[in-house]
C-alpha positions in Angstrom: -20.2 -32.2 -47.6 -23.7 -33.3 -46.0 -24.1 -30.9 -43.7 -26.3 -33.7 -41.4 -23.8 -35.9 -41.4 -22.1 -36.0 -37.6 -18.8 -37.5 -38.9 -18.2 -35.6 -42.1 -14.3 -34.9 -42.2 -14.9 -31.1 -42.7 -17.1 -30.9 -40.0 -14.5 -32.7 -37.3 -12.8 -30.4 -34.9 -9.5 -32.9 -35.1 -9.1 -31.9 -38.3 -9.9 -28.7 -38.6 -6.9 -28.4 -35.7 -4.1 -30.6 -37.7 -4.9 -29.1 -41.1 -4.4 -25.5 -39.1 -1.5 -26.7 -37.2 0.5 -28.0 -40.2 -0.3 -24.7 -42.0 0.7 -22.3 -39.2 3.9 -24.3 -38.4 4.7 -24.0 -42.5 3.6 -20.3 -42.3 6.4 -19.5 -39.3 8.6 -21.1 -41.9 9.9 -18.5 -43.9 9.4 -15.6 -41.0 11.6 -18.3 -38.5 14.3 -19.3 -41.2 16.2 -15.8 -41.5 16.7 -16.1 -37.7 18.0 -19.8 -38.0 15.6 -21.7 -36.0 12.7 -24.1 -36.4 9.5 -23.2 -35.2 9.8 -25.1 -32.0 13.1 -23.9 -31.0 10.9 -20.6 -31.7 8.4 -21.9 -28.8 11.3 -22.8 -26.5 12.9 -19.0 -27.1 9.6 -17.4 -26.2 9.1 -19.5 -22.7 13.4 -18.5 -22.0 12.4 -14.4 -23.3 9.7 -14.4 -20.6 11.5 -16.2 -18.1 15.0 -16.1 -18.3 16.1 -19.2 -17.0 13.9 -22.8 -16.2 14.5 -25.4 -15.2 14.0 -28.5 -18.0 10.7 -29.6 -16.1 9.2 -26.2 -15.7 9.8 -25.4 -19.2 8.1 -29.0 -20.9 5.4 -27.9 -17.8 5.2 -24.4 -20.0 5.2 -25.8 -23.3 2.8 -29.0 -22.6 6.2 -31.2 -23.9 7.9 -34.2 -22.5 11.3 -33.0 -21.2 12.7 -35.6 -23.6 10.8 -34.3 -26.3 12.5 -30.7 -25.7 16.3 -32.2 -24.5 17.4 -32.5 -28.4 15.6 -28.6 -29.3 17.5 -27.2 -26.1 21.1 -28.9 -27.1 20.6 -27.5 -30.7 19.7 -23.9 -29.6 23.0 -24.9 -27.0 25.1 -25.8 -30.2 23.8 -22.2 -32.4 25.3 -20.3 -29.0 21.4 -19.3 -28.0 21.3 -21.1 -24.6 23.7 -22.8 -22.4 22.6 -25.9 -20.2 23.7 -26.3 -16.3 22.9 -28.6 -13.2 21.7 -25.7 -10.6 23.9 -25.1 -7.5 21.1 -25.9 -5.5 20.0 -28.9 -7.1 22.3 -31.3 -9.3 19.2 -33.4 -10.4 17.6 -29.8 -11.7 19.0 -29.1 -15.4 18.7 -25.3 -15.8 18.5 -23.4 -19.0 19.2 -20.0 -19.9 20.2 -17.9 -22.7 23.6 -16.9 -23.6 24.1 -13.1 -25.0 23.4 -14.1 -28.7 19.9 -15.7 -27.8 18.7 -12.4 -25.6 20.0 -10.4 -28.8 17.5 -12.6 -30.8 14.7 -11.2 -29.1 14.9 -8.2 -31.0 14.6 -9.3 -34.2 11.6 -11.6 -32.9 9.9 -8.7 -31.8 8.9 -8.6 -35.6 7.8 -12.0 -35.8 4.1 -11.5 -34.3 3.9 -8.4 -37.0 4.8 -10.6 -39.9 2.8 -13.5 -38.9 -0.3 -11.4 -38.9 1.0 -9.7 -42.3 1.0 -12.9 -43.8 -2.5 -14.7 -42.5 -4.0 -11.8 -43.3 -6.2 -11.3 -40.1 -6.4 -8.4 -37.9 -5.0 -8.2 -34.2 -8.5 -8.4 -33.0 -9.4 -11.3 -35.0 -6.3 -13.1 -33.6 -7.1 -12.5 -30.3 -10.6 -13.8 -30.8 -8.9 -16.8 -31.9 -6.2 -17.4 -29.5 -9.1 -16.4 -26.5 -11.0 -19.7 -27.9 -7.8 -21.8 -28.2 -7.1 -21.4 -24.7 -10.9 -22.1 -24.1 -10.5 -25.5 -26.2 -6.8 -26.3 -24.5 -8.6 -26.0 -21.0 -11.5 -28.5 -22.3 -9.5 -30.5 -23.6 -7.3 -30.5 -20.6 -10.4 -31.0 -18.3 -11.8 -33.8 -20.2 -8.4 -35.8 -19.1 -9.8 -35.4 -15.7 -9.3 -33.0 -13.4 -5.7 -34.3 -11.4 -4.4 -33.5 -15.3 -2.0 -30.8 -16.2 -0.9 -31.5 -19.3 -2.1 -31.1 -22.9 -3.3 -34.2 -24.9 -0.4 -35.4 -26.7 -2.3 -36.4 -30.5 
């Protein structure tokens, strides 16, 4: 690598992100499987832990996804028994999404997934909060750089 050399692969941020992005997602793999979901069923379990029920706009809001993106994830986590899917009272055009008794059980055994994840990178808590501190930093640049009536994350 030349360290002078403004567009040497190793040096680009982009990649530096995918290459870490496909290896996390690989590393929640094994940690994921024994639970029986995918990594971004994972994400979608998290948002509905914290907030019991959303909406299917407020939770692609939450995870910077298209609600079409996160329709399919939502009827599979429906189809394991982990959530249920329903038109609010209030609102027919609202699609509300909430956890059935097996998916609020789940939580406990993810309780052990931030543990393992950590076990298995090999970094200390501190050192992963230094990290995910300048992640947010980066999401908020990059989110800023769309111009400032943006909300959402890039989608590359």
């Amino acid at each position: 690598m030349n360290p002078h050399d403004p567009l040497a692969l190793e040096r680009q941020v982009c990649f530096a992100l995918t290459v870490a992005s496909r290896g996390i997602v690989a590393a929640y793999k094994p940690v994921l499987d024994p639970m029986g979901i995918t990594h971004p069923q994972y994400l979608v379990l998290l948002a509905l832990w914290e907030h019991r029920t959303l909406d299917l706009r407020t939770l692609a809001e939450l995870l910077h996804q298209e609600a079409s993106t996160l329709s399919p994830l939502i009827k599979r986590l429906e189809a394991q028994g982990l959530a249920r899917r329903a038109r609010s009272t209030t609102d027919e055009r609202r699609l509300e999404i909430t956890l059935t008794e097996s998916g609020e059980q789940l939580r406990s055994r993810a309780e052990q997934v931030p543990v393992q994840m950590a076990e298995r990178l090999g970094m200390t808590p501190a050192e992963l909060d230094t990290l995910h501190r300048s992640m947010l930093r980066l999401i908020d640049a990059s989110q800023e750089s769309l111009g400032s009536g943006s909300d959402r994350a890039p989608s590359t």
